[in-house]
C-alpha positions as CSV (number, residue, x, y, z in Angstrom):
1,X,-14.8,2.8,33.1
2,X,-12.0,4.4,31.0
3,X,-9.7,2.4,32.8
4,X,-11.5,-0.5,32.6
5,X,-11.9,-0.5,28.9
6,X,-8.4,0.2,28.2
7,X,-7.5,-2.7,30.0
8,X,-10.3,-4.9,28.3
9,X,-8.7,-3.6,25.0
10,X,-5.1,-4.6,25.7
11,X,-6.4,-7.9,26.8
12,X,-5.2,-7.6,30.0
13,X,-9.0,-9.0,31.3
14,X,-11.3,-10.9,29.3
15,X,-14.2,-9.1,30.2
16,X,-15.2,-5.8,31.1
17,X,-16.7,-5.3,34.4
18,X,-19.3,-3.1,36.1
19,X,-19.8,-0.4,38.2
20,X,-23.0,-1.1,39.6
21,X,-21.9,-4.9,40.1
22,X,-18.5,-4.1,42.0
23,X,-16.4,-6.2,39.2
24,X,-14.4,-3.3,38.1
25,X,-10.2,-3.9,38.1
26,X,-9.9,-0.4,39.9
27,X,-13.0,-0.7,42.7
28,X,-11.8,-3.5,44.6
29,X,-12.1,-2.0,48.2
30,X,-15.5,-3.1,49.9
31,X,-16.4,0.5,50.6
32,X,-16.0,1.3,46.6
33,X,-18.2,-1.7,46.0
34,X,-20.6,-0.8,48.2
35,X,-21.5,2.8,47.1
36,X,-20.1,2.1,43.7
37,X,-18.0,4.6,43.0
38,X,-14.0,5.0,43.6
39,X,-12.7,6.8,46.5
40,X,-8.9,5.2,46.5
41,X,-6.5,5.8,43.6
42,X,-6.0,2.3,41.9
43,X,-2.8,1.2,40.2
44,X,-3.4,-0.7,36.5
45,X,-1.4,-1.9,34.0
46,X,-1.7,-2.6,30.1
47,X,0.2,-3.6,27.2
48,X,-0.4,-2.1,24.3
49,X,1.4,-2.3,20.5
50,X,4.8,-3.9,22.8
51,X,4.6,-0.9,25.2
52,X,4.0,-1.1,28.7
53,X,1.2,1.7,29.9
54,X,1.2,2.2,34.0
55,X,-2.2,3.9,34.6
56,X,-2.8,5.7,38.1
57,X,-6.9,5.7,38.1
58,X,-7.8,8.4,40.7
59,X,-11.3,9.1,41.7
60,X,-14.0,11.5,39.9
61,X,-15.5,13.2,43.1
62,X,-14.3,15.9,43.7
63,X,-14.0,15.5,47.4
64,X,-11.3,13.6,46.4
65,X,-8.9,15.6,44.3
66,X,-5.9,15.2,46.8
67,X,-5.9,11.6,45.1
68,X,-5.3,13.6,41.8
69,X,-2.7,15.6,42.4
70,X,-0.9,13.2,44.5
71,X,-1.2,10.6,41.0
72,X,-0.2,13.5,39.0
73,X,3.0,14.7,41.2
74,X,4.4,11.3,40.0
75,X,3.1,11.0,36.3
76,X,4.3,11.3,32.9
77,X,0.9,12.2,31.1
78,X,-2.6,13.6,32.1
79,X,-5.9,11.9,31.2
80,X,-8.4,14.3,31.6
81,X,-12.0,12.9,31.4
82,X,-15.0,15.2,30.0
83,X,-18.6,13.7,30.3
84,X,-20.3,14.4,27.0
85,X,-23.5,15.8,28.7
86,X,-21.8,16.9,31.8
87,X,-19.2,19.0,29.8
88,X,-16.4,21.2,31.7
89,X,-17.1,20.7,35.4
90,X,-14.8,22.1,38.6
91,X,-12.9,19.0,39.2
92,X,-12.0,19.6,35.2
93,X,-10.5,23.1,36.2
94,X,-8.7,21.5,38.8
95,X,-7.1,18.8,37.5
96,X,-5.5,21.1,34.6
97,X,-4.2,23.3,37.1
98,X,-2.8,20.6,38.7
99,X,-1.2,19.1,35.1
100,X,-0.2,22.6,34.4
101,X,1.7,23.0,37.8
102,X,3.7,19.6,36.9
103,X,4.3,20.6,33.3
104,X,2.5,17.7,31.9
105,X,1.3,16.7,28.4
106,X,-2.2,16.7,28.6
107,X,-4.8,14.3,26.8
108,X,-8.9,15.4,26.8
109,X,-10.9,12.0,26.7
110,X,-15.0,13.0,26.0
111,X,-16.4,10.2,27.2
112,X,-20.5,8.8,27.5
113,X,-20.5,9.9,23.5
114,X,-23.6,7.2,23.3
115,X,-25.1,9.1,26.1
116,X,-29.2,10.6,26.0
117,X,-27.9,14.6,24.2
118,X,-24.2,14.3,24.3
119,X,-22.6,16.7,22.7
120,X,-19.2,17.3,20.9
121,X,-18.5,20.3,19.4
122,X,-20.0,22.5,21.9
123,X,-17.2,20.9,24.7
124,X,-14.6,20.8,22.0
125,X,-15.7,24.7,21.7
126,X,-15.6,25.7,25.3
127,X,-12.3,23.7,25.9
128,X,-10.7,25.8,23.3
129,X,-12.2,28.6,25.2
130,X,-11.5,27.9,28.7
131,X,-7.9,26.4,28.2
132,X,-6.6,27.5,25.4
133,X,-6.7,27.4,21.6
134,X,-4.5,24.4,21.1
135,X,-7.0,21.7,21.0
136,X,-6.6,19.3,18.1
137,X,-9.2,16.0,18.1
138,X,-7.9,13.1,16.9
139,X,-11.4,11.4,16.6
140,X,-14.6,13.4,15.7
141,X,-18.0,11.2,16.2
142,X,-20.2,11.5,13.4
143,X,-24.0,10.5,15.2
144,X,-23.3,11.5,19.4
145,X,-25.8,9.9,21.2
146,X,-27.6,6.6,21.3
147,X,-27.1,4.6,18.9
148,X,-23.3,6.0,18.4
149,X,-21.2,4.0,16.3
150,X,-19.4,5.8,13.6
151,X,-16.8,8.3,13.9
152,X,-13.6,10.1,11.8
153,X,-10.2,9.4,11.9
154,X,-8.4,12.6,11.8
155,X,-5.0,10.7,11.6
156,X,-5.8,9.2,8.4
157,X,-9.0,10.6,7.6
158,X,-11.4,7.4,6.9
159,X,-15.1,7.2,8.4
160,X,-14.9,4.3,10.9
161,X,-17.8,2.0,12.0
162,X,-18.2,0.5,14.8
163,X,-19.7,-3.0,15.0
164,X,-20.0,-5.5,17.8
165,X,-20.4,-8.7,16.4
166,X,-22.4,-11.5,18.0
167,X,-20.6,-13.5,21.0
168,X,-19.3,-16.6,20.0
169,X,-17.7,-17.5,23.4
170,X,-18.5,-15.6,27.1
171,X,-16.2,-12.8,27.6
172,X,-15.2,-9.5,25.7
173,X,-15.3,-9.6,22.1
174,X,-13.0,-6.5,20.0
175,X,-14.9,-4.7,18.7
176,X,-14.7,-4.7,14.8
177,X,-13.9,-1.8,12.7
178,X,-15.2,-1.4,9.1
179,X,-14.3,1.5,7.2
180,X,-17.2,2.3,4.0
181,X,-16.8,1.1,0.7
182,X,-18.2,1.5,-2.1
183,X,-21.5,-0.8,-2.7
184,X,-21.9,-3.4,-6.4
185,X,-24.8,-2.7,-8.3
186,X,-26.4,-5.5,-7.7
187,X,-26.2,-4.5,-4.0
188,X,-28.3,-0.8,-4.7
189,X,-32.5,-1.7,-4.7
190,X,-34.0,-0.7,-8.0
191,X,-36.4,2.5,-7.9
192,X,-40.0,2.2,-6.5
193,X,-39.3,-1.1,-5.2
194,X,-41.4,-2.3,-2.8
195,X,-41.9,1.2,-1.4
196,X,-44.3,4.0,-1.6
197,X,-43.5,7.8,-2.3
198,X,-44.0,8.7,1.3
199,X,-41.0,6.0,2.6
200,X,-38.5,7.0,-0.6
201,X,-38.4,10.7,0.4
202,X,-37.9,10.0,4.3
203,X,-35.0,7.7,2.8
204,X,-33.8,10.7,0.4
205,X,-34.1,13.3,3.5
206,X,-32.0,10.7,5.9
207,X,-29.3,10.2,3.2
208,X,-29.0,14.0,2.7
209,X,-28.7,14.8,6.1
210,X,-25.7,12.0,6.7
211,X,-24.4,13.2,3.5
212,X,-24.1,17.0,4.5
213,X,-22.8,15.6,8.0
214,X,-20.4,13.5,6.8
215,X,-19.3,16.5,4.2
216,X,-19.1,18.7,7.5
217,X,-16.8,16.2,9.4
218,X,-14.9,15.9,6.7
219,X,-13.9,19.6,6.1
220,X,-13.2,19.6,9.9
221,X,-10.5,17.1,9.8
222,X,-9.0,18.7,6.5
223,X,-8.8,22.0,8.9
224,X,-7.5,20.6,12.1
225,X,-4.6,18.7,9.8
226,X,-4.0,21.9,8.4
227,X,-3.6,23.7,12.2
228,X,-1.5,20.4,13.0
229,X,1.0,20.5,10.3
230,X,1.2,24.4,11.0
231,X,2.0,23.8,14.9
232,X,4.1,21.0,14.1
233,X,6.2,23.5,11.8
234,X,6.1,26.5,13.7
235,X,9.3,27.0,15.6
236,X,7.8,27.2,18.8
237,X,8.9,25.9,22.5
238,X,6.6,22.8,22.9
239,X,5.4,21.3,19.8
């Protein structure tokens, strides 16, 4: 479905399809729709910020990771999907061999981030542990798992919020992006209103513990900017 949403992003459809309904831009061969999974490497396309993105969508199985290397032989970039409860599988191994044999710039997408326990920072860990140090995330979710809607920016270092609004019209609506701000006083509830002692410490505990998360993420990002700029300045081969 990355595929699928990247093109539902750029606008190139107006709605995203599914798997389990055979609407997908990538599954269109009967067989594909029929056991609902891909087994033939699909070409897409999507505009994006006046740039033109070719995407080669190979399949996940790994009985089928000739169609991986034969997409990557010819590629300029390699998209390597992680599932969020799944974490670092063989295919995974594979497919960064097969990106390092090329001498391709590699991208890690964690993916299913809303998923029943997903997990980030344990992947993040072991990727840094079975490929190499030089991992840098450019988005760090704040709540994994259902319900996921917020995450940090590394690039410029905001909280962003994730909200779908109500359809107006059938088809894909963008999703809409709200960064925090500050609330009026006349927005913050008085003390003791209209609640006992029992539901204003669950509140108090809940607030901490986004607090001390939020505190956490932040201090992340301030590190990983830190390793960024240092790369970025280090004269070293690849940068």
């Amino acid at each position: 479905m990355l595929g699928e949403c990247m093109l539902a992003c750029s606008d190139n459809i107006n709605r995203l399809g599914s798997v389990t309904e055979g609407t997908t831009a990538s599954d269109y061969h009967k067989s594909e729709q029929e056991r609902q999974f891909s087994i033939h490497t699909s070409l897409l396309h999507a505009e994006w910020l006046e740039s033109r993105f070719n995407i080669i969508d190979t399949p996940g199985y790994l009985d089928f990771i000739a169609e991986s290397r034969a997409a990557l032989k010819v590629s300029d970039l390699a998209v390597v999907v992680v599932h969020a409860t799944h974490g670092i599988e063989i295919g995974t191994s594979k497919v960064w061999d097969f990106a390092e044999e090329f001498g391709l710039a590699k991208v890690v997408v964690v993916n299913s981030i809303d998923a029943e326990n997903a997990q980030y920072e344990p992947i993040l860990e072991d990727l840094k542990t079975t490929f190499g140090g030089r991992f840098f995330p450019v988005n760090i979710p704040i709540n994994p798992g259902p319900g996921y809607n917020e995450m940090l920016d590394i690039i410029h270092q905001p909280a962003l919020t994730h909200r779908r609004p109500r359809p107006a019209r059938r088809g894909i609506q963008p999703l809409r992006v709200h960064a925090p701000r500050a609330r009026e006083k006349s927005d913050r509830p008085k003390p003791n209103q209209g609640r006992g002692v029992a539901d204003q410490c669950a509140s108090m505990s809940e607030r901490d513990d986004l607090n001390l998360r939020w505190q956490r993420a932040k201090r992340t990002a301030v590190g990983i900017t830190a390793k960024v700029d240092a790369a970025i300045c280090t004269p070293c081969g690849v940068r």
